[in-house]
CHARMM internal coordinates of N, CA and C (Angstrom, degrees):
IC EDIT
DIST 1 N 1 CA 1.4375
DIST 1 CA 1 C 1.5312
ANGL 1 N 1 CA 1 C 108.18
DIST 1 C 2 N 1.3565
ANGL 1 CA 1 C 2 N 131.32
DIHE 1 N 1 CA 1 C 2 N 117.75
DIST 2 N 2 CA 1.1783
ANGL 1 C 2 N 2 CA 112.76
DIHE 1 CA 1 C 2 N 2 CA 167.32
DIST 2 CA 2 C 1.8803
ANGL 2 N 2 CA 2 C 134.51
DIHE 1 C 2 N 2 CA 2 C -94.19
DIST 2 C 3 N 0.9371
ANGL 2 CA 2 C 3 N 113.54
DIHE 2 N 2 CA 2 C 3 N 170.52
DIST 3 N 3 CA 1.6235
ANGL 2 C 3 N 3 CA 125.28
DIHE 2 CA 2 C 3 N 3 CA 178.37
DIST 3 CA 3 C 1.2556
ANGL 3 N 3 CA 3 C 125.29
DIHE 2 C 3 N 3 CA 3 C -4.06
DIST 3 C 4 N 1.7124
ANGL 3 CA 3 C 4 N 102.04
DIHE 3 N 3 CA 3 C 4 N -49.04
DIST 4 N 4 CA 1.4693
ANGL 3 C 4 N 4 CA 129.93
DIHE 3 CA 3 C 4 N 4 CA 178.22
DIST 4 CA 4 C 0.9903
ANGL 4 N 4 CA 4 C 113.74
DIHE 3 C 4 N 4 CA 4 C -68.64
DIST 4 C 5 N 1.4633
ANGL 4 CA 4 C 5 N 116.57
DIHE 4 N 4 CA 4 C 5 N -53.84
DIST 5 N 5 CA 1.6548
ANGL 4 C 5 N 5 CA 109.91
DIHE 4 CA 4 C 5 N 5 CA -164.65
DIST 5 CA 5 C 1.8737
ANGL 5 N 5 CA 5 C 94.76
DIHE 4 C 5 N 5 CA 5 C -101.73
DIST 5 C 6 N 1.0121
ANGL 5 CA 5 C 6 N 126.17
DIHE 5 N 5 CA 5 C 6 N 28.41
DIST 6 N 6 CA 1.2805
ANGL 5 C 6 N 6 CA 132.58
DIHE 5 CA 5 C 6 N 6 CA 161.15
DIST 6 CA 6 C 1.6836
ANGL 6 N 6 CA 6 C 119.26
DIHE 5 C 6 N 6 CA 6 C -100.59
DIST 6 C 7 N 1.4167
ANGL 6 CA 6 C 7 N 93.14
DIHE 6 N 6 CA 6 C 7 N -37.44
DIST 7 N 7 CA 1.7571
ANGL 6 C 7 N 7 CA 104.56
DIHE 6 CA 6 C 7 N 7 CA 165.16
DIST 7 CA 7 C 1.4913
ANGL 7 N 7 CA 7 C 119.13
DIHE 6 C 7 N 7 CA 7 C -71.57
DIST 7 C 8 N 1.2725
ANGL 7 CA 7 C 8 N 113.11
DIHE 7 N 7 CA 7 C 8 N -46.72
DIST 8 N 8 CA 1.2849
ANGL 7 C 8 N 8 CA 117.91
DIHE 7 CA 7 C 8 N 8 CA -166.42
DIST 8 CA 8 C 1.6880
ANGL 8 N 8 CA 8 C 119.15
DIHE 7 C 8 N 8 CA 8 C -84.24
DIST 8 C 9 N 2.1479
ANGL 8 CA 8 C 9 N 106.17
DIHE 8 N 8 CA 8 C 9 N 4.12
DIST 9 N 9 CA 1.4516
ANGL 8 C 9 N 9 CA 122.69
DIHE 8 CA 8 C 9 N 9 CA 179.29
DIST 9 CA 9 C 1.5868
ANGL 9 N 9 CA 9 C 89.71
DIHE 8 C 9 N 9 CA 9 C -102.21
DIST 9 C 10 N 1.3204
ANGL 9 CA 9 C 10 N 109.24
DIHE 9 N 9 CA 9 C 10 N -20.27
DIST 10 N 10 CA 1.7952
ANGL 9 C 10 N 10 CA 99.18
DIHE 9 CA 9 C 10 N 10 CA -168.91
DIST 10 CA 10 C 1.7434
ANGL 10 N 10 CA 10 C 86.31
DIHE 9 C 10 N 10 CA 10 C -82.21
DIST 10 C 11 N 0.8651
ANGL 10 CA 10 C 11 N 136.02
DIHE 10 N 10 CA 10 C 11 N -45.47
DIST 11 N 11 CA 1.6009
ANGL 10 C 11 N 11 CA 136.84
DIHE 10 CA 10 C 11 N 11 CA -157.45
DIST 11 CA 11 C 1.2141
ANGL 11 N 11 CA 11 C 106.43
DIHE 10 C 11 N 11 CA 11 C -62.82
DIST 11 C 12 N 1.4897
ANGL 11 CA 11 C 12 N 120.95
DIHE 11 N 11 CA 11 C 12 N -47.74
DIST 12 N 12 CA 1.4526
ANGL 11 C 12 N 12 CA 147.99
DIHE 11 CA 11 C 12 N 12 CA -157.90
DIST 12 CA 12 C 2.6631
ANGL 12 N 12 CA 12 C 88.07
DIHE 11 C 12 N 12 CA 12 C -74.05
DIST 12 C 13 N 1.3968
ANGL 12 CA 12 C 13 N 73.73
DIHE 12 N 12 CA 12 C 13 N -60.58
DIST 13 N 13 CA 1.8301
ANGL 12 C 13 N 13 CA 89.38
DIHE 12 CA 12 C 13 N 13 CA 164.83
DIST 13 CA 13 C 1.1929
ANGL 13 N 13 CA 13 C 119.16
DIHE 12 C 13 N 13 CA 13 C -11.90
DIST 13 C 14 N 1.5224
ANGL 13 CA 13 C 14 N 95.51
DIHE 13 N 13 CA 13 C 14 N -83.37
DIST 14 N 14 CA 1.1404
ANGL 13 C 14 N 14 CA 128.89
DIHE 13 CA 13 C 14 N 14 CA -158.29
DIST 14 CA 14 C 1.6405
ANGL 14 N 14 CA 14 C 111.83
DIHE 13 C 14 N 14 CA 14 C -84.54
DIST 14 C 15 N 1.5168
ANGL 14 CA 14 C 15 N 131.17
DIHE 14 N 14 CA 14 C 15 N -26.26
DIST 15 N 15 CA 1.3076
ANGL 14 C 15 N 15 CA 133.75
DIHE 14 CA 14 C 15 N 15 CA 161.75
DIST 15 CA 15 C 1.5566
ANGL 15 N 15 CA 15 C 104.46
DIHE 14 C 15 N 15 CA 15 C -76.53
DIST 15 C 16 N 1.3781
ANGL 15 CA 15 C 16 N 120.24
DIHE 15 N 15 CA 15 C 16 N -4.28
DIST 16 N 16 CA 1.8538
ANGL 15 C 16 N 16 CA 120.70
DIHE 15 CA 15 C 16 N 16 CA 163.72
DIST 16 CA 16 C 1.5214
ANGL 16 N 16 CA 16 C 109.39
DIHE 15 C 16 N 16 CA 16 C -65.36
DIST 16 C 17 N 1.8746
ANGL 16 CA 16 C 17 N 107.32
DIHE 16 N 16 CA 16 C 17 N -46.63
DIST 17 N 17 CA 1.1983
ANGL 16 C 17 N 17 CA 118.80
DIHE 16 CA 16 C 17 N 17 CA -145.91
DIST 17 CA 17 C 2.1113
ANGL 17 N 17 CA 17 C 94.52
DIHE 16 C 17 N 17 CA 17 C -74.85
DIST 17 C 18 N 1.5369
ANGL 17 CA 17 C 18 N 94.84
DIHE 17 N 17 CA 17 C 18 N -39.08
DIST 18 N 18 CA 1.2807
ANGL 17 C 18 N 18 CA 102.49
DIHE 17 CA 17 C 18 N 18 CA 179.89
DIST 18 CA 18 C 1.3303
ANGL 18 N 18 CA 18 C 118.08
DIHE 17 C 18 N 18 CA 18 C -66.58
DIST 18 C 19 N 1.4501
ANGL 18 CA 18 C 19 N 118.00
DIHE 18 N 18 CA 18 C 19 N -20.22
DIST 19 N 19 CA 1.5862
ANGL 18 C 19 N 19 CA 111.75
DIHE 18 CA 18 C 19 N 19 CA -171.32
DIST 19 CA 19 C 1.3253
ANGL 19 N 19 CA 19 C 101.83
DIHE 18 C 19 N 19 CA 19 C -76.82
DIST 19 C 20 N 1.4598
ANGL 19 CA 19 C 20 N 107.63
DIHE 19 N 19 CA 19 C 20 N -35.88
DIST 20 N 20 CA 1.9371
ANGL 19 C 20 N 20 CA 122.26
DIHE 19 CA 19 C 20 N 20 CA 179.73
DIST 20 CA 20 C 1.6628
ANGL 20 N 20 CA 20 C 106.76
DIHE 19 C 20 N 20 CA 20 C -58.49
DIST 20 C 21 N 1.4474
ANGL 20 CA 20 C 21 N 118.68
DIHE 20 N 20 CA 20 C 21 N -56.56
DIST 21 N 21 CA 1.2688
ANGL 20 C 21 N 21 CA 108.72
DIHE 20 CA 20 C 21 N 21 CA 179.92
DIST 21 CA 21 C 1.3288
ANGL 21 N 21 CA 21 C 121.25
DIHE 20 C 21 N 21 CA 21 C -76.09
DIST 21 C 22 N 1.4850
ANGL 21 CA 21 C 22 N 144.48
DIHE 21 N 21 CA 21 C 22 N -52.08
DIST 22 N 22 CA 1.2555
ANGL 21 C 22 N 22 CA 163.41
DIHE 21 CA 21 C 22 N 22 CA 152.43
DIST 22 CA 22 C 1.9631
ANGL 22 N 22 CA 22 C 105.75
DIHE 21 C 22 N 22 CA 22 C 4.28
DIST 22 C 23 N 1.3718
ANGL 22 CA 22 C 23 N 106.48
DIHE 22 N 22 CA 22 C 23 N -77.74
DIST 23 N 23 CA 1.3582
ANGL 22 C 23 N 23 CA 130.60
DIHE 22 CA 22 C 23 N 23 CA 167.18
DIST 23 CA 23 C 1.6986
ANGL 23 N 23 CA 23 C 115.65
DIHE 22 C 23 N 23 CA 23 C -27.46
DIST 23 C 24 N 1.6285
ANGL 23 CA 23 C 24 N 93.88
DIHE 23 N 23 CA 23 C 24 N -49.56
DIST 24 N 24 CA 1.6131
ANGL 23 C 24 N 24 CA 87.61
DIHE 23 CA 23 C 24 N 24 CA -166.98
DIST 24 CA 24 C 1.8381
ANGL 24 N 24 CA 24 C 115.35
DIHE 23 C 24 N 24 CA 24 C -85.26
DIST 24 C 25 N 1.7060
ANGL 24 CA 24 C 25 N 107.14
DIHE 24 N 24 CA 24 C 25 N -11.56
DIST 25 N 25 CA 1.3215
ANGL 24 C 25 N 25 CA 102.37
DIHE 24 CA 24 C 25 N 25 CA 153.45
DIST 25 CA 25 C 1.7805
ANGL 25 N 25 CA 25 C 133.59
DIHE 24 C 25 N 25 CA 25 C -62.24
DIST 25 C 26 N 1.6303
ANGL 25 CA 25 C 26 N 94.82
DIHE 25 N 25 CA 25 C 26 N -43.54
DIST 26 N 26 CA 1.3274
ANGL 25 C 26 N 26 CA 87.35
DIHE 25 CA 25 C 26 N 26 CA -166.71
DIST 26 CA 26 C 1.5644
ANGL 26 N 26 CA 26 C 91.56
DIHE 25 C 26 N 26 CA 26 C -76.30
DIST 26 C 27 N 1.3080
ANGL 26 CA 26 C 27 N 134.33
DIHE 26 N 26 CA 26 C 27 N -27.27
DIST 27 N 27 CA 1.4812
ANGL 26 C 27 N 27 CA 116.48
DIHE 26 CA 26 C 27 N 27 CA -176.23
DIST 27 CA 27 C 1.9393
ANGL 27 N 27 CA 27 C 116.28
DIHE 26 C 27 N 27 CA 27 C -50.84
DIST 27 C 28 N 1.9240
ANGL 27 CA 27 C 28 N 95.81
DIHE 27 N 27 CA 27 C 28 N -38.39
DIST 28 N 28 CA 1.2985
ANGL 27 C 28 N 28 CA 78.54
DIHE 27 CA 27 C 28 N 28 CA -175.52
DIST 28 CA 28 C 1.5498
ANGL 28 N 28 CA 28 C 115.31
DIHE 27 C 28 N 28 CA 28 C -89.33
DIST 28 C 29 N 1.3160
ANGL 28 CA 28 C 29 N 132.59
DIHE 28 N 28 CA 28 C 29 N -5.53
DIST 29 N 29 CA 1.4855
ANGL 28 C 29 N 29 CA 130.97
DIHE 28 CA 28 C 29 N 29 CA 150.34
DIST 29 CA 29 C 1.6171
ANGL 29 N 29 CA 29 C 110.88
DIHE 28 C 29 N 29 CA 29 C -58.81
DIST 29 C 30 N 0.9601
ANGL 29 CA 29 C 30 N 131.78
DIHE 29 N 29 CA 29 C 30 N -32.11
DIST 30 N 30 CA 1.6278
ANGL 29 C 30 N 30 CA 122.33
DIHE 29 CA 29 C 30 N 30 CA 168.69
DIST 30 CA 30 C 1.6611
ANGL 30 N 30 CA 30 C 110.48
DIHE 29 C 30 N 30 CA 30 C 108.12
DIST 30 C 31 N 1.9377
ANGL 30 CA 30 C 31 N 91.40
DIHE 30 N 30 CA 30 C 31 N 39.44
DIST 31 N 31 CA 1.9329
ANGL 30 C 31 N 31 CA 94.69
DIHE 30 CA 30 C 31 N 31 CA -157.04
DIST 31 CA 31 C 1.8070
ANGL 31 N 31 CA 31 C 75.09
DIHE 30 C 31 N 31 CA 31 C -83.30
DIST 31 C 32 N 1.5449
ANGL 31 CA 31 C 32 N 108.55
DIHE 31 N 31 CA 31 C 32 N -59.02
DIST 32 N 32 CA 1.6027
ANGL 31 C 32 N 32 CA 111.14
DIHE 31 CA 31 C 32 N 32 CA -170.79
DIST 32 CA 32 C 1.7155
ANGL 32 N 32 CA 32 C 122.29
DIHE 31 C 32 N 32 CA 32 C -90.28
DIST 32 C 33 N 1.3103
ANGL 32 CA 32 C 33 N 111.20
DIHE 32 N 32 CA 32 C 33 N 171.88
DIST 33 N 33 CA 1.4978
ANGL 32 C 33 N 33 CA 127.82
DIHE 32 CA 32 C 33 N 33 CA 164.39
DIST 33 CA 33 C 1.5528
ANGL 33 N 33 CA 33 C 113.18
DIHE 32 C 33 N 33 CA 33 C -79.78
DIST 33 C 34 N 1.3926
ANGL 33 CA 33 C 34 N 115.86
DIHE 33 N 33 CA 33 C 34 N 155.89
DIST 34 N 34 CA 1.0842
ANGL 33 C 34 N 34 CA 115.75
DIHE 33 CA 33 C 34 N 34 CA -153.42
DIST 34 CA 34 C 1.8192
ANGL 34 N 34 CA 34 C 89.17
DIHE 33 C 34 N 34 CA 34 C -84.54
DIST 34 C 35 N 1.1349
ANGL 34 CA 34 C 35 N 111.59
DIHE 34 N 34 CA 34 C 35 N -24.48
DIST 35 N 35 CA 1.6657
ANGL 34 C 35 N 35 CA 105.50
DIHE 34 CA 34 C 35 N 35 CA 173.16
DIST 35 CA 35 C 1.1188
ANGL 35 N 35 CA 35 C 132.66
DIHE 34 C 35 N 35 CA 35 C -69.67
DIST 35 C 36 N 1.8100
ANGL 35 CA 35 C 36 N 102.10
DIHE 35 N 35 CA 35 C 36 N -28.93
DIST 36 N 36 CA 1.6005
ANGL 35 C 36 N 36 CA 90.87
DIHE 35 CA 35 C 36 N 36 CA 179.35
DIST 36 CA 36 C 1.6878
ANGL 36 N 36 CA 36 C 85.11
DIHE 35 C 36 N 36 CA 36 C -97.24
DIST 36 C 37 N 1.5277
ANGL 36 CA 36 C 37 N 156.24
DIHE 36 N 36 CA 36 C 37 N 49.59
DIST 37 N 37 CA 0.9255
ANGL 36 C 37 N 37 CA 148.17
DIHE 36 CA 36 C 37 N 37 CA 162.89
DIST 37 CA 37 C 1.2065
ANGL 37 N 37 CA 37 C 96.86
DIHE 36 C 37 N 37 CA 37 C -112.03
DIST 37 C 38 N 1.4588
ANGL 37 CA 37 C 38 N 148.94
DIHE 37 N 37 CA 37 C 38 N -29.56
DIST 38 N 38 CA 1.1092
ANGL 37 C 38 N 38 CA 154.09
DIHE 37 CA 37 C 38 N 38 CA 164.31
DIST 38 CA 38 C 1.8937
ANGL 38 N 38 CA 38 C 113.42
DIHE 37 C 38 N 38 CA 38 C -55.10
DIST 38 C 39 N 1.5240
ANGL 38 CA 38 C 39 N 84.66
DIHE 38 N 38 CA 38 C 39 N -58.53
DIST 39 N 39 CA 1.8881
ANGL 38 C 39 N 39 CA 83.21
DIHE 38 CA 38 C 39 N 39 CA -178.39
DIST 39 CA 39 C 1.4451
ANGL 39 N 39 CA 39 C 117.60
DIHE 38 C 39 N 39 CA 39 C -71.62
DIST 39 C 40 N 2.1224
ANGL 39 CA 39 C 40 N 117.02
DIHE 39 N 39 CA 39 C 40 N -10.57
DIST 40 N 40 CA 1.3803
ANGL 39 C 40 N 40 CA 78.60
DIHE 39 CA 39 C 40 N 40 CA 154.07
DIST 40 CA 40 C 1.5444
ANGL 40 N 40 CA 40 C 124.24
DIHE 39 C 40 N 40 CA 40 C -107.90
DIST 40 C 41 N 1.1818
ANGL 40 CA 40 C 41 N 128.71
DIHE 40 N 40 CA 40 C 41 N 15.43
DIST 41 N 41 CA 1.4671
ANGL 40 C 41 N 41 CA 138.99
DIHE 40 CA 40 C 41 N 41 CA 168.83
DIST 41 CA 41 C 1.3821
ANGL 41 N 41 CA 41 C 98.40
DIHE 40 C 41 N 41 CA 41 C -61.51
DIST 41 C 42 N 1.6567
ANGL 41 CA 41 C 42 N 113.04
DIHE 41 N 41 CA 41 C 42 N -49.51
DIST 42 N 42 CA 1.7664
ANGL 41 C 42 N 42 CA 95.59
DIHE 41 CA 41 C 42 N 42 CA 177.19
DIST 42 CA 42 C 1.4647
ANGL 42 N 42 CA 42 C 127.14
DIHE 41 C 42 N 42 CA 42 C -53.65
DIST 42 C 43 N 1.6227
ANGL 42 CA 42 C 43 N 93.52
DIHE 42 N 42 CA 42 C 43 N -55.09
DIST 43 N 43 CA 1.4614
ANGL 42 C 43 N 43 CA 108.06
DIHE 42 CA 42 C 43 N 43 CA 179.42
DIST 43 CA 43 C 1.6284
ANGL 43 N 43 CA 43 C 111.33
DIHE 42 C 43 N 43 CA 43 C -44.89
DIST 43 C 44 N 1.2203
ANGL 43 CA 43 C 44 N 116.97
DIHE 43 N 43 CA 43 C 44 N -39.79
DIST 44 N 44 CA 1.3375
ANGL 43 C 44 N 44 CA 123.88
DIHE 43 CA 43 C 44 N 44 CA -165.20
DIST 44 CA 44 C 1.7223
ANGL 44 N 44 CA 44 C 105.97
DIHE 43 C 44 N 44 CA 44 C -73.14
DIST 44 C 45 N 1.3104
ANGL 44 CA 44 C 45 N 109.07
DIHE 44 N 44 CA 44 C 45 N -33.39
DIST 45 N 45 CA 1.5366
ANGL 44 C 45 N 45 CA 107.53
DIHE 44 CA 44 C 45 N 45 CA -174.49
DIST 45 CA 45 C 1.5622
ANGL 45 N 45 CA 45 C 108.27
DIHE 44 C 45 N 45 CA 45 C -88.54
DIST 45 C 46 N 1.4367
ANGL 45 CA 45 C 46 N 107.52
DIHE 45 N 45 CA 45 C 46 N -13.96
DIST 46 N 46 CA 1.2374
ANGL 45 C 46 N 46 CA 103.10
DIHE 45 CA 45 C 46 N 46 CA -176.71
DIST 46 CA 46 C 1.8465
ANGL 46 N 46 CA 46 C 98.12
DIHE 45 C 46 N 46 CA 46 C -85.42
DIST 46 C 47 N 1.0396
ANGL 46 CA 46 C 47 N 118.67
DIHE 46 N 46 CA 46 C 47 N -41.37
DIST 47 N 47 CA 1.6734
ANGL 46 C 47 N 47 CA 114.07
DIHE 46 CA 46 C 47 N 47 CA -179.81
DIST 47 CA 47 C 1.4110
ANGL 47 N 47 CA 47 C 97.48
DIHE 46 C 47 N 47 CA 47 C -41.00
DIST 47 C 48 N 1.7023
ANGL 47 CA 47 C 48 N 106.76
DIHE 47 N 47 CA 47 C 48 N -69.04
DIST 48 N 48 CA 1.5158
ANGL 47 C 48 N 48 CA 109.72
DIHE 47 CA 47 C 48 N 48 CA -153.64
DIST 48 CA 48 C 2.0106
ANGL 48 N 48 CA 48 C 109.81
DIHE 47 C 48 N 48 CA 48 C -64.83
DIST 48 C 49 N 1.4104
ANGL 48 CA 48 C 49 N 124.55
DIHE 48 N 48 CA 48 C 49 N -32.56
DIST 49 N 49 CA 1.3102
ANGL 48 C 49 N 49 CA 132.59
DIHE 48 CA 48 C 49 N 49 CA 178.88
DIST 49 CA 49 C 1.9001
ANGL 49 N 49 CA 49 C 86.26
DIHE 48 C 49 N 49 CA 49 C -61.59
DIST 49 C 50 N 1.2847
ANGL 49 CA 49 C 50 N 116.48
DIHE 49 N 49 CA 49 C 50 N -51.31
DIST 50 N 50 CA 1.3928
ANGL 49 C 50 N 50 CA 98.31
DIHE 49 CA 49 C 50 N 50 CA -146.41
DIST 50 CA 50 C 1.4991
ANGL 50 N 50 CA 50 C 109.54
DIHE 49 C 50 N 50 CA 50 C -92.12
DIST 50 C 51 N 1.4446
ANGL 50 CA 50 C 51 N 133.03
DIHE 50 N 50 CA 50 C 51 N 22.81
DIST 51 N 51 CA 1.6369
ANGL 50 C 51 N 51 CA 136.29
DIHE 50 CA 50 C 51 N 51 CA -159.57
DIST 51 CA 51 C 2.1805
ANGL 51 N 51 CA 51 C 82.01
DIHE 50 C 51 N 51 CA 51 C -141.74
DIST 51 C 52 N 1.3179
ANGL 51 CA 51 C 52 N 104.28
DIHE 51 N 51 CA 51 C 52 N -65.54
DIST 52 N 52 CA 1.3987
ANGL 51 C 52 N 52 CA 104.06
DIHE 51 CA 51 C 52 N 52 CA -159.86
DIST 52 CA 52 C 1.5212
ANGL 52 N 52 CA 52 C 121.60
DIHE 51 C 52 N 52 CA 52 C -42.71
DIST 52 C 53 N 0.9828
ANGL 52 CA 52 C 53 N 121.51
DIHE 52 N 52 CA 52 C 53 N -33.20
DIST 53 N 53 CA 1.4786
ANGL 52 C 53 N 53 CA 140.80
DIHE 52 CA 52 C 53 N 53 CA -159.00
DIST 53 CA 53 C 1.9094
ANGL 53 N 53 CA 53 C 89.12
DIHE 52 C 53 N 53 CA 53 C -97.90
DIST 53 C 54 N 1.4801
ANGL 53 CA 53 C 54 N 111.68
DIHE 53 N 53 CA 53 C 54 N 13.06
DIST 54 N 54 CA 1.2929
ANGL 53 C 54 N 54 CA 106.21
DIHE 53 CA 53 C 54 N 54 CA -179.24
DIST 54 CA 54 C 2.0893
ANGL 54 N 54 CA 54 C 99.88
DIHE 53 C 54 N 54 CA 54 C -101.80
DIST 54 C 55 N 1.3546
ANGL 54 CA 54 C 55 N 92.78
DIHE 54 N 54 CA 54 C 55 N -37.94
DIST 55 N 55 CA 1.4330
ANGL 54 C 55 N 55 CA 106.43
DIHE 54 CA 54 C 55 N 55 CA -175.28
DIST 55 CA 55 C 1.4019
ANGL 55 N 55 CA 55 C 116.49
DIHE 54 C 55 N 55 CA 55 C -120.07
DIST 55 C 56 N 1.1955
ANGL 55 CA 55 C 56 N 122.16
DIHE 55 N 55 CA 55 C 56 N 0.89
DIST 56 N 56 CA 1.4681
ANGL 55 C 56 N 56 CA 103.09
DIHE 55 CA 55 C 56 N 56 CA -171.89
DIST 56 CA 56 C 1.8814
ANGL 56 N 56 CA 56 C 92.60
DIHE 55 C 56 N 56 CA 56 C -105.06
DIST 56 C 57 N 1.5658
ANGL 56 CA 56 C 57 N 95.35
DIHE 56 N 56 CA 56 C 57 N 128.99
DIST 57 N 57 CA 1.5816
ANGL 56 C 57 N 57 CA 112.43
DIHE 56 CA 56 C 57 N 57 CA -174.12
DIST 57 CA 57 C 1.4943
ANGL 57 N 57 CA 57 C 112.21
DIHE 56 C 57 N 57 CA 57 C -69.82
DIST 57 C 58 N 1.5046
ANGL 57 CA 57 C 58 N 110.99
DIHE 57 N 57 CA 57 C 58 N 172.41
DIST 58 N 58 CA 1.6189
ANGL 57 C 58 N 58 CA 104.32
DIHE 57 CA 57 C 58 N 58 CA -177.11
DIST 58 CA 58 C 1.5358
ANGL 58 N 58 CA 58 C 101.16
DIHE 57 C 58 N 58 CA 58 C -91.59
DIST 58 C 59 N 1.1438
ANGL 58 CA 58 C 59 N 109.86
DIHE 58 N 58 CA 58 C 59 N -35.89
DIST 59 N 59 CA 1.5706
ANGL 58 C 59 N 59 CA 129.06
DIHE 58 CA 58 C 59 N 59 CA 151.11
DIST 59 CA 59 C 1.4231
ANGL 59 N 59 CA 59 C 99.40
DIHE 58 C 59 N 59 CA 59 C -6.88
DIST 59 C 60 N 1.3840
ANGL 59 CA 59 C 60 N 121.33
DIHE 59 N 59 CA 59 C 60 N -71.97
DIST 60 N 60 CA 1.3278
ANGL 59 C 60 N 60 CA 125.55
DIHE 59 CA 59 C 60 N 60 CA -172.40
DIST 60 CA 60 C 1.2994
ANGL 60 N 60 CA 60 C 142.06
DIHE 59 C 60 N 60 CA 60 C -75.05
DIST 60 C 61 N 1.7938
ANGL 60 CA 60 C 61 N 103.23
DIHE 60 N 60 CA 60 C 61 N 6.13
DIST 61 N 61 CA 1.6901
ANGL 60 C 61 N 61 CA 118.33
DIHE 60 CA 60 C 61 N 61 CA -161.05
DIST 61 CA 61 C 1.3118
ANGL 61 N 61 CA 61 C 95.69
DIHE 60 C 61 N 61 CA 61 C -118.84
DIST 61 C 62 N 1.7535
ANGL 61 CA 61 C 62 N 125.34
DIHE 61 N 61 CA 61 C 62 N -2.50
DIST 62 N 62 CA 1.2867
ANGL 61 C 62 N 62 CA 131.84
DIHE 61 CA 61 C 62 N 62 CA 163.60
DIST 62 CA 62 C 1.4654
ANGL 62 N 62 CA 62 C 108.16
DIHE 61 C 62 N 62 CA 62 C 96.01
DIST 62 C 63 N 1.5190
ANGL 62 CA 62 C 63 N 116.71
DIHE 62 N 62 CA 62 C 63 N 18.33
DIST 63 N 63 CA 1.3640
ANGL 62 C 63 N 63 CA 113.16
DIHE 62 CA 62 C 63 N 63 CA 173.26
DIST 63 CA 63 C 1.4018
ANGL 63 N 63 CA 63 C 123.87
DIHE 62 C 63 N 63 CA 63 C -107.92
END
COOR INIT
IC SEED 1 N 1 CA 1 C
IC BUILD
């Protein structure tokens, strides 16, 4: 895998991790609906489940 597409799975990652956290503030300020607060918690776990497991080493999970 090189550099590039190792950066651009961490980015992809890490705008998962944000879609997951992001959502559940404005839900509890009363910015969103609990439906579209759901579709992006999915969306968000599906970025981060489906990019992370591209780059993150075993090296790094302490085994």
């Amino acid at each position: 895998m090189t550099a590039q597409t190792r950066l651009i799975l961490k980015m992809v990652s890490y705008l998962g991790l944000a879609v997951s956290i992001v959502p559940a503030f404005l839900f509890f300020t009363g910015v969103l609906s609990k439906q579209t607060y759901f579709h992006l918690m999915i969306a968000g776990m599906v970025m981060w489940f489906g990019t992370a497991a591209f780059w993150v080493k075993r090296d790094h999970l302490g085994q």
